[in-house]
Phi, psi and omega in degrees: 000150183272149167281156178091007198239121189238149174211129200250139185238128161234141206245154096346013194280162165311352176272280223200121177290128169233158153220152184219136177259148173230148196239164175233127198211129176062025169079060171177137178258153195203151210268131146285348181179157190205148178191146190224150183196153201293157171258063198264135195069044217211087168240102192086034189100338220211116154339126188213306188242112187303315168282328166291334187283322174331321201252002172256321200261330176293323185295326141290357183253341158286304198303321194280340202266329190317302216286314170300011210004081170187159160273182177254092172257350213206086189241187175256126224227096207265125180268159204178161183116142157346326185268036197231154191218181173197098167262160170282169183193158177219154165207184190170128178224132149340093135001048173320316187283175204290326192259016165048017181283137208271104198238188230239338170269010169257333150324284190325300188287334162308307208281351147306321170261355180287330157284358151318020161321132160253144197224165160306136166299355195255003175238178209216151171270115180256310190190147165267071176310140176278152155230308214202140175242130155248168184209099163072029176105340212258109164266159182114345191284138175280318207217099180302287299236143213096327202275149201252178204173155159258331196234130191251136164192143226227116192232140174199218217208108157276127206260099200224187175166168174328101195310343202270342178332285209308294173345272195297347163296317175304302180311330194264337172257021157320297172269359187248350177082027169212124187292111165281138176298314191197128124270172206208149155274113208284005160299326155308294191297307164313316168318276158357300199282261172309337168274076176303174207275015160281325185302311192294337186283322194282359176088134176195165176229153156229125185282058174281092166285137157225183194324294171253001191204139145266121169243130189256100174224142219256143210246070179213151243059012205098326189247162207253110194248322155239164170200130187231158191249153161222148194289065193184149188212209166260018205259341176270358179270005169290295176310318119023275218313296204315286181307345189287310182257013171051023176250177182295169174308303201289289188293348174269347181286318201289001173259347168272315161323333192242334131210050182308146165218153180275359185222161158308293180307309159003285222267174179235133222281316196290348188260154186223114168283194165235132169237177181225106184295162178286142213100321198257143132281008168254156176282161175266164164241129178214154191271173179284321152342316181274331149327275191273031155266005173270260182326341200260357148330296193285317155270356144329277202310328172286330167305303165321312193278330167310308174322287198303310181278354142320311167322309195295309190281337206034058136233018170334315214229035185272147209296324169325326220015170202296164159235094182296148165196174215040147240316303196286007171284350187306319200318153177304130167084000182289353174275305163342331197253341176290312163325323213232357195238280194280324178200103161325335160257077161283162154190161180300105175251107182231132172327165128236044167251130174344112220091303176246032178272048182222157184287351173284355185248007159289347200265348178285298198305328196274025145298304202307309205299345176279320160276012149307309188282330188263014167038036139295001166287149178227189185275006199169094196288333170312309166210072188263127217250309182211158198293106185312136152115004185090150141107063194263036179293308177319296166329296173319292230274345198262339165287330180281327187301303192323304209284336186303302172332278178339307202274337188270352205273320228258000000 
């Protein structure tokens, strides 16, 4: 791959929009920009008001085009929400031409049949990840394509979710002027990133707490073999805070951010804030001890309820252990409690790239490492059309779905 090759990942979450670009230089991509913006109108993952996200996504892609002096018309586009499901799938097609040699347009066409599904009308196919290609019976294969064969065949993870989801994400980003390359599910990609690859075959998960949703997805064999969204985040210990001190959302988020700890022992009897209830004209002194006897409840039960869908899964106990990421994992002391509810081997999947080193930018890096792989970088983030390295059909085909969705949805 060339150097001078740039790819913008925008994450959607229910907090905070983020999008971040990456150039690719010296056999390694490295981040150029980043713009973040409130997530109003984003709830549990899923676009609820088409205009506010609009005006949250021109506001991270200006902020982020600053930094790179160029705009942003194009990223890689990440899904999220209850609705989003992941089943296995196959397809298998005919080798046709006289010299049976295997080329990027019989790639294209397994994973054209690996959507032969029948799914409810009311859901959509968003993608089809590959895990294993056979050729003429030869399982195992990574990369068909060179290799000669009469018969192609193709086993991966379909991706699918709400058509209505899907809809209001194209519409708002439609309307913010920015073309998605893919959406994509950033659970793949976060695999890639944070899971080596022994840990993925002997089994492990990664865990994204965000605002309204946790995404659990679980790792083995090599391959990403389940994955559930659950309805809870950090937005409830937030909410917590609010009924607890009896003030608004917007002052219980910035005081758990500033001094939330996840446990009790964490915190300390000497620090004290001020708060002022609704309603009240004296303000209250409240400790951080008290703070996290508010939080460390609320996140026990939610960490329990991860345990019990691990359970579900027989992946409690995998050898590997979990990899945290997103905002609420930041908290002080949040592995203790992980460690001790959900898997004795937790840790933190926090980037290392400049910039993005906090655990809320993981679910960003790993689109970028997803479109890394899929050899979606282009030369020029301002209009990238086709795919670096040749072979831009899969793009195409995915573009004609957009406007198809669009013209039948709108």
């Amino acid at each position: 791959m060339k150097d001078g090759l740039y790819i913008a990942a925008l994450d959607l979450g229910s907090h905070t929009i983020r999008l971040v670009v990456a150039e690719w230089t010296k056999s390694a991509y490295h981040i150029v920009g980043v713009g973040t913006a409130p997530a109003v109108g984003i709830k549990k993952g899923t676009v609820v008001d088409i205009e506010a996200v609009e005006q949250g996504i021109r506001a991270a892609a200006d902020r982020a085009a600053r930094m790179i002096d160029r705009p942003i018309t194009a990223a890689v586009v990440g899904v999220g929400g209850p609705s989003v499901a992941v089943v296995e799938t196959t397809g298998v097609v005919a080798v046709g031409r006289d010299d049976r040699e295997i080329r990027q347009d019989d790639v294209d066409r397994v994973i054209e049949a690996a959507k032969i599904v029948h799914l409810p009308p009311d859901r959509v196919i968003v993608d089809v990840v590959p895990t294993a290609y056979a050729v003429d019976g030869l399982s195992g294969v990574r990369d068909p394509r060179g290799m000669l064969g009469m018969r192609l065949e193709v086993r991966g993870r379909l991706v699918s979710a709400a058509k209505t989801a899907i809809h209001n994400t194209l519409r708002a980003l439609d309307r913010a002027e920015v073309e998605p390359l893919a959406l994509v599910l950033p659970a793949f990609g976060a695999g890639w990133a944070y899971l080596d690859p022994d840990a993925r075959r002997a089994g492990a998960v990664w865990i994204d707490m965000g605002a309204e949703t946790t995404t659990v997805a679980v790792w083995q064999d090599g391959e990403l073999h389940d994955l559930v969204v659950l309805p809870f985040g950090g937005a409830y210990l937030t909410r917590d805070i609010a009924h607890g001190l009896a003030t608004s959302e917007d002052v219980a988020e910035g005081l758990k951010l500033k001094y939330g700890t996840s446990t009790v022992q964490e915190a300390a009897d000497g620090v004290t804030f001020k708060v002022t209830p609704i309603g009240k004209s004296a303000a209250t002194v409240v400790s951080q001890v008290e703070l996290a006897e508010i939080i460390e409840p609320r996140l026990v039960e939610m960490l329990a309820l991860i345990r019990e869908a691990l359970e579900e899964r027989d992946a409690a106990a995998v050898p590997a252990g979990v990899a945290w990421s997103g905002g609420t994992v930041a908290l002080p002391g949040f592995l203790t409690v992980a460690r001790e509810v959900v898997h004795p081997e937790s840790r933190l999947a926090v980037p290392d790239q400049i910039g993005v080193r906090e655990p809320g930018y993981a679910a960003s890096i790993g689109m970028i490492e997803y479109a890394v792989r899929l050899g979606l970088l282009e030369a020029d983030p301002q209009a990238p059309r086709r795919r670096a390295g040749g072979g831009g059909s899969r793009e195409a085909g995915f573009l004609a779905k957009v406007k198809s969705w669009l013209s039948e949805l709108i």
